[in-house]
Kinemage of the C-alpha trace (Angstrom):
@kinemage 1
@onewidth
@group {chain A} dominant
@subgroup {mainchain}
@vectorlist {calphas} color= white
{ca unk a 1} P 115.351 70.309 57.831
{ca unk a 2} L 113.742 67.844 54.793
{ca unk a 3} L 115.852 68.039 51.962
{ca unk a 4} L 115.827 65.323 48.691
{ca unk a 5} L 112.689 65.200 46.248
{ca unk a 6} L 109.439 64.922 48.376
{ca unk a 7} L 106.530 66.439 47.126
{ca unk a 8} L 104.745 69.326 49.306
{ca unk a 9} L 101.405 68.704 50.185
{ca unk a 10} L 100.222 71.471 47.751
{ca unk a 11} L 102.130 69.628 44.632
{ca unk a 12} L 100.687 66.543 46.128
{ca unk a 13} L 97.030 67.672 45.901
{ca unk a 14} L 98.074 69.321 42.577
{ca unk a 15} L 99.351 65.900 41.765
{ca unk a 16} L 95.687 64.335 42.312
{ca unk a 17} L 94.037 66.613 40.161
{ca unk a 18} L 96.031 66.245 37.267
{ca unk a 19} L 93.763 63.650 35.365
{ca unk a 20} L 91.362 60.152 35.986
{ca unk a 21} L 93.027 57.194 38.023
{ca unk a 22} L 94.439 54.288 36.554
{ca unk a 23} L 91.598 52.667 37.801
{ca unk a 24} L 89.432 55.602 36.318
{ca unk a 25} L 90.954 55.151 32.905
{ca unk a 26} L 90.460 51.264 33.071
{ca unk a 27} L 86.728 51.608 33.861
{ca unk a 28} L 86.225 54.243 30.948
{ca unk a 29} L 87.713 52.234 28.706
{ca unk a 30} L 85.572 49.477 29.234
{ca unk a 31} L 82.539 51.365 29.193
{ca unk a 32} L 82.838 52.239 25.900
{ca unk a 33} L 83.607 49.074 24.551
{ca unk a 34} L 80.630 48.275 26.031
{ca unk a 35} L 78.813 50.656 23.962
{ca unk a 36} L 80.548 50.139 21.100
{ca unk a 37} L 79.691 46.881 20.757
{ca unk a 38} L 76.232 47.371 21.969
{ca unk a 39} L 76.031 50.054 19.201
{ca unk a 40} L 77.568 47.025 16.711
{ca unk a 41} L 75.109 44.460 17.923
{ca unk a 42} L 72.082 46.542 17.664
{ca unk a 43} L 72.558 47.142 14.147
{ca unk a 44} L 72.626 44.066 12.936
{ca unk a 45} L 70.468 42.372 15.477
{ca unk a 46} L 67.902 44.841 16.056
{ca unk a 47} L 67.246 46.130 19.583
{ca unk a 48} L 64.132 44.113 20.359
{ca unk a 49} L 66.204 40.842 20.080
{ca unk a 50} L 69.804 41.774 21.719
{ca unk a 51} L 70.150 40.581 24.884
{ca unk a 52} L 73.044 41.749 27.288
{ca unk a 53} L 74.432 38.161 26.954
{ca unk a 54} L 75.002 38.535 23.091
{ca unk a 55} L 76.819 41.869 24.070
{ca unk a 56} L 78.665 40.611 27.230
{ca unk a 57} L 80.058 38.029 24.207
{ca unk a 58} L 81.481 40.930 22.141
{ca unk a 59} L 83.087 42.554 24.803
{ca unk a 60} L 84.347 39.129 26.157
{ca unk a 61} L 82.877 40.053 30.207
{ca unk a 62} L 80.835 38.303 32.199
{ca unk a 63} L 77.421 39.234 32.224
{ca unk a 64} L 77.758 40.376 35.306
{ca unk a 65} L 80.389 42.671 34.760
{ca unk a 66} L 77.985 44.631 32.176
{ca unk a 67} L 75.490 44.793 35.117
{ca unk a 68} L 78.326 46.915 37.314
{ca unk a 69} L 77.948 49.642 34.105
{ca unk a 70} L 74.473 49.320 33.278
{ca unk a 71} L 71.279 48.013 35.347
{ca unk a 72} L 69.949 46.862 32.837
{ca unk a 73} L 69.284 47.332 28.684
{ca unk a 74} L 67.036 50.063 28.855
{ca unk a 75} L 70.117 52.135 30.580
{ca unk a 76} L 72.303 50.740 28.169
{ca unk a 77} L 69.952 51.471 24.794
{ca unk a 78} L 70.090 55.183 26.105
{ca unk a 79} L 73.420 55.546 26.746
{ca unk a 80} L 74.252 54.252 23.099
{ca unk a 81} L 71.643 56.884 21.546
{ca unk a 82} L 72.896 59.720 23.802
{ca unk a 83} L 76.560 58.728 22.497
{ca unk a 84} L 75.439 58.679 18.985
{ca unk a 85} L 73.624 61.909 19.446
{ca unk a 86} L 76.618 63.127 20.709
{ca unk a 87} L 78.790 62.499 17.879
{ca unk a 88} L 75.818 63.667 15.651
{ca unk a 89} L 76.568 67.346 17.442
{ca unk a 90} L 80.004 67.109 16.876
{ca unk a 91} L 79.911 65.984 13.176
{ca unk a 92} L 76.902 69.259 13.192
{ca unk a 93} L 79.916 71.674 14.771
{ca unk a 94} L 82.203 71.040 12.405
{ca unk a 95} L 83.480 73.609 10.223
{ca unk a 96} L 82.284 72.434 6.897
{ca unk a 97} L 82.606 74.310 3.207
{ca unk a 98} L 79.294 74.095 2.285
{ca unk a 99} L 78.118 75.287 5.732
{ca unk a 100} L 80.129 78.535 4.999
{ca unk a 101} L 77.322 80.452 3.270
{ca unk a 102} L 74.784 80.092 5.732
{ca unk a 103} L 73.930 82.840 8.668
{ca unk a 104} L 73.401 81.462 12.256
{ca unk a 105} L 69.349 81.186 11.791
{ca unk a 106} L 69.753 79.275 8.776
{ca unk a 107} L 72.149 76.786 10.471
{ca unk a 108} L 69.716 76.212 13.126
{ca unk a 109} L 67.169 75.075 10.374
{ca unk a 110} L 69.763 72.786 9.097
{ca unk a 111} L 70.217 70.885 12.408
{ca unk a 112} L 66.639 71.030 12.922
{ca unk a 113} L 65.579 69.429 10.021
{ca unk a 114} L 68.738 66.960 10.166
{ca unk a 115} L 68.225 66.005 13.663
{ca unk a 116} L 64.302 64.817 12.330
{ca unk a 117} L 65.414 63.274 9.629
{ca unk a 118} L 68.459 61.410 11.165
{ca unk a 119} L 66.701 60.159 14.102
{ca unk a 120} L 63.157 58.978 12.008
{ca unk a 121} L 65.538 56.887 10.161
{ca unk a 122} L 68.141 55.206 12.109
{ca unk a 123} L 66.968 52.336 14.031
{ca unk a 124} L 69.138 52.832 17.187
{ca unk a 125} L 67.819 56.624 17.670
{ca unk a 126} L 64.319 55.018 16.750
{ca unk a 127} L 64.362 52.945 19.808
{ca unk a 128} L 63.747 55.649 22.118
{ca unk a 129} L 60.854 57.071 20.421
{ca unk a 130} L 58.499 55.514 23.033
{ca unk a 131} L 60.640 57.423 25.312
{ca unk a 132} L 59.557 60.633 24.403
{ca unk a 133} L 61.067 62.459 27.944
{ca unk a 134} L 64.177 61.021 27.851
{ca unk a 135} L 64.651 62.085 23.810
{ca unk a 136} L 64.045 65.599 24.588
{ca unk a 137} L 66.338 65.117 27.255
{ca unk a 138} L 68.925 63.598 25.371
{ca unk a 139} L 68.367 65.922 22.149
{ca unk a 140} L 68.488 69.127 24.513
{ca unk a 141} L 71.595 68.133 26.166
{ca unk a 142} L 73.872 66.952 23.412
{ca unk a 143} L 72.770 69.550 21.086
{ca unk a 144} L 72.753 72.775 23.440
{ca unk a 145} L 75.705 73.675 22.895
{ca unk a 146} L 75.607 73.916 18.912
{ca unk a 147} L 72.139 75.627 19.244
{ca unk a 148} L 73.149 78.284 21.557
{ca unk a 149} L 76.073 78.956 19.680
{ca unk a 150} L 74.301 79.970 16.693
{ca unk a 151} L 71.416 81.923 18.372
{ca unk a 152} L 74.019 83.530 20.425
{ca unk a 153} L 75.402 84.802 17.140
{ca unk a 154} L 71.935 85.571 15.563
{ca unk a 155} L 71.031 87.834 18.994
{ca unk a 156} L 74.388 89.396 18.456
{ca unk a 157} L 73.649 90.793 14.939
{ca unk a 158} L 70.275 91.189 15.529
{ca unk a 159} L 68.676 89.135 13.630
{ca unk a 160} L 66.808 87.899 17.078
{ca unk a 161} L 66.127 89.611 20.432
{ca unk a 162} L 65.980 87.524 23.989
{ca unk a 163} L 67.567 87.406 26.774
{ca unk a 164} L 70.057 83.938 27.523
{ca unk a 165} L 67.471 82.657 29.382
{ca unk a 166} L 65.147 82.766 27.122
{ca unk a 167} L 67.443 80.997 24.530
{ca unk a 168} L 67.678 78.359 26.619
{ca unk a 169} L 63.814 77.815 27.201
{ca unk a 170} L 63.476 78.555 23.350
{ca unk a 171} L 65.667 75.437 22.976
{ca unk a 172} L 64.009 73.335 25.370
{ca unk a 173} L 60.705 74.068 23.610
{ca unk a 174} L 62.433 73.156 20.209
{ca unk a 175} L 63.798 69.843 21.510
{ca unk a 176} L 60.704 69.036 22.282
{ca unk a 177} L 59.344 70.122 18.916
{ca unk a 178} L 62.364 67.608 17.077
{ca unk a 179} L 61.633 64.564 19.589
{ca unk a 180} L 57.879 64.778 18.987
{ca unk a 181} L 58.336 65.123 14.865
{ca unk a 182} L 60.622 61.498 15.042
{ca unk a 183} L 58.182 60.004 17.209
{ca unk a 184} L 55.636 60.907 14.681
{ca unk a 185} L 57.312 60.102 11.574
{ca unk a 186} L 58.746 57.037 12.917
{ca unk a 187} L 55.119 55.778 14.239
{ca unk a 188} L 53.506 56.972 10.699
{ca unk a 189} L 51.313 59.903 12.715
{ca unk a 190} L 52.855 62.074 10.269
{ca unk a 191} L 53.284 61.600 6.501
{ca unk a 192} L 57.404 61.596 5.320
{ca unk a 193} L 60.369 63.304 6.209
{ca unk a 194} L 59.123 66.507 4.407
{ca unk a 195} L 57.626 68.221 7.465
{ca unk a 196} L 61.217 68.145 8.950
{ca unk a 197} L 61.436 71.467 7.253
{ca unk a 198} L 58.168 72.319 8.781
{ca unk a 199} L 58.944 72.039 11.950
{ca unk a 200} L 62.147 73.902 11.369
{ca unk a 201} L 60.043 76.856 10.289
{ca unk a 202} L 58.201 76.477 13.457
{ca unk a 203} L 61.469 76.689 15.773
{ca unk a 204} L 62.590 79.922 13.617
{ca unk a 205} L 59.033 80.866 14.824
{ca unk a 206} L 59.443 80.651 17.890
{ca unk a 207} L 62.411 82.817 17.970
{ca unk a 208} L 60.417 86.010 17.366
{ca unk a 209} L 61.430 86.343 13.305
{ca unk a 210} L 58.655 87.334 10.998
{ca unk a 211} L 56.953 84.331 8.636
{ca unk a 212} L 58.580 86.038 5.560
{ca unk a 213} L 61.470 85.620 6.806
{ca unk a 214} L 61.524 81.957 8.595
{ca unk a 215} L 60.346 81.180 5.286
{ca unk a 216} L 63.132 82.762 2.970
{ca unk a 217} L 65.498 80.381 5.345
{ca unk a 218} L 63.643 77.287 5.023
{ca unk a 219} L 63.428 78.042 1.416
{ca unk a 220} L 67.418 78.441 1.202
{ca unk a 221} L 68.265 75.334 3.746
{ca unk a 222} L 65.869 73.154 1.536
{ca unk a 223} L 67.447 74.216 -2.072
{ca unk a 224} L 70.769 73.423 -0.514
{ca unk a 225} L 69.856 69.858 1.124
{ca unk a 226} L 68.273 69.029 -2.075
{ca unk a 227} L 71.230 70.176 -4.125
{ca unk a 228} L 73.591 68.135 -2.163
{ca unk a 229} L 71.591 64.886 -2.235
């Protein structure tokens, strides 16, 4: 009969799925120096002119080692913007004070017209605007989770009716509504950051609400960005 302290193969398999590898860990941690410092170098070099060499030289790795995480700068420029993106949804989740007073609907017309006016003006979010698929792809993804929270909460108290699928193709139409307003704005097709609010309305819009209404929430989301500018 075994006796002493060896592991079962259930607590072995158990063991396994605990968490990432050392070697797991090791790679993850390199990949986002990687993007840090692509995310570092872009700023103050611009896209245009960064090469992976200048950013293989920040991370101190062989060029080639960069290559092993990303084919090439394209893969790299959209992994920064989804990672910025991302932390864009986070810093949107946040509980916040002055986010306190607002009803799900109107919180959607926040992000919506922060999303436009975020990525028309940074120059890293900018660089995808060419890109126009893979910024709705990016937007939709990183921000689902925000957005369906809050029209969850609007379809629970009413204020909407639709189904969850339809929440989900009303946010994959909207995505695409906030991708093509910064590619506009940011290639001058459309005047200044003022018709972020417009397309906000539009997304409410879309959601079934009457005019008067979509209105009465861009008018409140408006008074309050201008307030706390």
């Amino acid at each position: 009969m075994a006796t002493g302290s060896k592991m079962s193969t259930p607590d072995l398999q158990a063991s396994k799925q605990e968490g990432p590898t050392r070697r797991e860990r090791r790679r993850q941690r390199t990949e986002d120096l990687i993007l840090e410092a692509a995310t570092r170098v872009f700023q103050s070099k611009g896209i245009v002119t960064t090469t992976m060499q200048d950013i293989a030289g920040v991370v101190d790795v062989a060029q080639g080692t960069l290559y092993n995480y990303f084919p090439n700068k394209e893969a790299l420029t959209v992994a920064v913007v989804r990672r910025l993106i991302n932390a864009y949804a986070e810093e949107l989740s946040a509980p916040r004070d002055e986010h306190n007073h607002f009803e799900p609907l109107e919180l959607v017309a926040f992000a919506c017209a922060a999303l436009i006016e975020k990525g028309a003006t940074d120059p890293i979010w900018r660089a995808l605007v060419d890109r126009h698929d893979v910024l709705v792809d990016t937007l939709h993804d990183e921000i689902l989770d925000f957005a369906m929270a809050n029209l969850r909460d609007a379809m629970r108290s009413g204020a909407i009716k639709a189904t969850e699928a339809e929440l989900l193709l009303q946010w994959r139409i909207g995505s695409w509504m906030i991708a093509g307003a910064i590619r506009d704005i940011a290639q001058s097709r459309l005047p200044s950051l003022d018709v972020s609010f417009d397309i906000a309305f539009h997304v409410l819009l879309q959601k079934g609400i009457s005019s008067a209404e979509a209105k009465r929430i861009i008018r409140k989301v408006r008074n309050h960005v201008r307030k706390s500018r």
